[in-house]
N, C-alpha and C positions, 0 to 999 in steps of 0.2 A: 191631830191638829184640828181647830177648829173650823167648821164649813166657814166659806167665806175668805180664809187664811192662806197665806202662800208663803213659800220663801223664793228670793232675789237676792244675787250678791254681785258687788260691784268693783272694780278693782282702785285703790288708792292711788294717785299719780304722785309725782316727785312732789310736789307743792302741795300737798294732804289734799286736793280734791277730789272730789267721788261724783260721778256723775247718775243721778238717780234713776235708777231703771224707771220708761215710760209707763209698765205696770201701777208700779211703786208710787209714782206723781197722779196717776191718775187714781188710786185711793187716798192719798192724801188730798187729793184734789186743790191739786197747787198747778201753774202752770208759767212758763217765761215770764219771769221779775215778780214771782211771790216767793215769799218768804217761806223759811222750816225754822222750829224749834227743834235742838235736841236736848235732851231729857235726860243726863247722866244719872244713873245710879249701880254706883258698882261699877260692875265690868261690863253693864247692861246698857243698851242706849234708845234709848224711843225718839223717833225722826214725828210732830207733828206738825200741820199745818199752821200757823204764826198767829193767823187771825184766829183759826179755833182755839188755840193756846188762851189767847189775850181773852175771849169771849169766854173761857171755862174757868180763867181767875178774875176774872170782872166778878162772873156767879156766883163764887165760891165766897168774895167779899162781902156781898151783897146780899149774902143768903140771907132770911127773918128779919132785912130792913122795909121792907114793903110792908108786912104786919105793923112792925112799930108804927107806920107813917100812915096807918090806915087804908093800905091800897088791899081790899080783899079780893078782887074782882078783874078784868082788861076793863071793864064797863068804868070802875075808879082811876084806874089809870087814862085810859083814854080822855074822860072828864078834866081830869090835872089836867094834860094837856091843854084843851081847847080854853082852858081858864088861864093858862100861862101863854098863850100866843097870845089871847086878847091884852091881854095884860101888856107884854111887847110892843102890841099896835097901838097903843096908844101916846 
């Protein structure tokens, strides 16, 4: 097993709930009214955090569109912005 890795097992109640071991919430780092992704594949299931989920298929979308748009830099990026508020404020 990998350093860093553990196993956790939980029991199903009548109504398919599982109650996440406090370990387990504290690596996904989720806590009271955050969300989980699971991840079927097979008979396999990966439990992630909802917003890391949502953040790592934003990226995945998103990949080699900042080249086309010319942002090579945070220095280009950051610029857009400060041209797109003004833009707003007026």
């Amino acid at each position: 097993m990998k350093k860093g890795s553990f196993v956790n097992d939980a029991k199903v109640m009548s109504k398919g709930q599982v109650t996440i071991p406090k370990d387990v919430r504290a690596a996904l780092g989720v806590e009271t009214g955050d969300r989980v992704t699971f991840i079927v594949d097979g008979t396999n299931v990966r439990v992630i955090n909802s917003a890391e989920y949502a953040l790592q298929q934003f990226q995945a979308a998103m990949k080699g569109k900042a080249n086309k748009a010319g942002f090579i830099s945070e220095e280009d990026v950051a610029e857009w912005i400060t041209k797109s508020r003004r833009m707003d404020n007026k």
